[in-house]
C-alpha positions as CSV (number, residue, x, y, z in Angstrom):
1,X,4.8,2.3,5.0
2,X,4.6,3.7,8.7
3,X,4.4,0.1,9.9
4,X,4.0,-3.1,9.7
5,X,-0.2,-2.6,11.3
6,X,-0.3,-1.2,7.5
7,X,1.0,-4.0,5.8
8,X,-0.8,-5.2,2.8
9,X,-4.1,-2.9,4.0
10,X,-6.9,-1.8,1.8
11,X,-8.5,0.2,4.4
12,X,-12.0,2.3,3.5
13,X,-13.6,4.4,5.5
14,X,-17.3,5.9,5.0
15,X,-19.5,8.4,6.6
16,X,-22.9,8.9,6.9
17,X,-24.9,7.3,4.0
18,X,-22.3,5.6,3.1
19,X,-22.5,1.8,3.0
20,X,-20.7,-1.6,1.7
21,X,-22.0,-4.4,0.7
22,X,-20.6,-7.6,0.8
23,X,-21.6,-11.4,-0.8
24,X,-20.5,-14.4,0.7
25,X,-21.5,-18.1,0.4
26,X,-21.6,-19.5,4.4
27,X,-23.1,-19.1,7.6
28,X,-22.5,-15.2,8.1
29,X,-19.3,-12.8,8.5
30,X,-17.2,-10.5,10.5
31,X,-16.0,-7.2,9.3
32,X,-12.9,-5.8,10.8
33,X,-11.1,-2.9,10.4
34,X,-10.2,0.1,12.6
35,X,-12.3,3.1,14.2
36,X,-11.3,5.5,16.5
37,X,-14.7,7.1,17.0
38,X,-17.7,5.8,17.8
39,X,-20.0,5.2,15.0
40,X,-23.7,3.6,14.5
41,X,-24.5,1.9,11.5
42,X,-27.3,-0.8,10.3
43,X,-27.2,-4.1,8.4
44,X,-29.2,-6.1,6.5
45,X,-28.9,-9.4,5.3
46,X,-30.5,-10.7,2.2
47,X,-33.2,-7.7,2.0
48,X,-34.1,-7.7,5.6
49,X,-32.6,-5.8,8.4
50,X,-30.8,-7.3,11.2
51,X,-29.4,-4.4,13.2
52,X,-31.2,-0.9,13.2
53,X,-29.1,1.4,15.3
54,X,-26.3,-1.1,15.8
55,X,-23.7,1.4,17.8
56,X,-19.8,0.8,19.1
57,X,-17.2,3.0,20.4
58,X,-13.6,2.1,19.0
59,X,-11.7,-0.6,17.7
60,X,-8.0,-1.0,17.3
61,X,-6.5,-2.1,14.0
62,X,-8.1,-5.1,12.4
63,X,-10.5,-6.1,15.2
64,X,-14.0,-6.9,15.0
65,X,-16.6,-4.1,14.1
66,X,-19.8,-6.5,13.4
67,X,-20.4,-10.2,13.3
68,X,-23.0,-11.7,12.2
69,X,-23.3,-16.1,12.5
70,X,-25.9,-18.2,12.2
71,X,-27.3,-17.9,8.9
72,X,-28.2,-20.9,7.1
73,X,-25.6,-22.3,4.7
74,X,-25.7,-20.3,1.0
75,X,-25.4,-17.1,-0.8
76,X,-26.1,-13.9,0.7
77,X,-26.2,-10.1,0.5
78,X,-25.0,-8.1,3.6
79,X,-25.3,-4.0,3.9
80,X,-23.5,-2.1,6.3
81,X,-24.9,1.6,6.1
82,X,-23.2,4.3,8.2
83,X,-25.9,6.3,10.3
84,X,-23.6,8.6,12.1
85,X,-19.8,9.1,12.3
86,X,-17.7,7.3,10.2
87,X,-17.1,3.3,10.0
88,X,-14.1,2.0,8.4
89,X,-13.7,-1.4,7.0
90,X,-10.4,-3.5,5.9
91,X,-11.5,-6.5,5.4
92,X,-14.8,-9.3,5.7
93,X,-14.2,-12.9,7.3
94,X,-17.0,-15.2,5.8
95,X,-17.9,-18.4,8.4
96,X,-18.6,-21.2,6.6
């Protein structure tokens, strides 16, 4: 272990086509991880798409990289597909 930013990590990482989906019970989600490129990507919710060409530049280790709130309370499907560079992903925060 190089340090302690990699402690306990399950980092992946996906180019383009790739995606991740992730079920939750709540209100919506947050999925951090690290990127040091930019990257666009596009999410849908529950079969319907909520961000086409979502795009950001960089994020440091374990911040932010989509959030999503508002939903109404229950189960739900999101799908994060990479459209161009990569997009890594450590881990999802579920709002309740």
């Amino acid at each position: 272990m190089s340090s302690f930013k990699n402690y306990k990590r399950n980092l992946s990482t996906g180019s383009e086509g790739s995606s991740v989906t992730v079920r939750f019970i709540g209100t919506g989600f947050a999925a951090l991880g690290i990127n040091q490129e930019s990257c666009m990507i596009s999410v849908s919710v529950d079969g319907q798409a909520v961000e086409k060409d979502y795009v950001f530049d960089r994020a440091g280790h374990r911040e932010i990289t989509y959030s999503l709130n508002g939903l109404s309370r229950g189960e739900h499907t999101a799908v994060i597909t990479v459209l161009s560079g990569k997009y890594a992903v450590d881990y999802f925060e579920i709002y309740s």
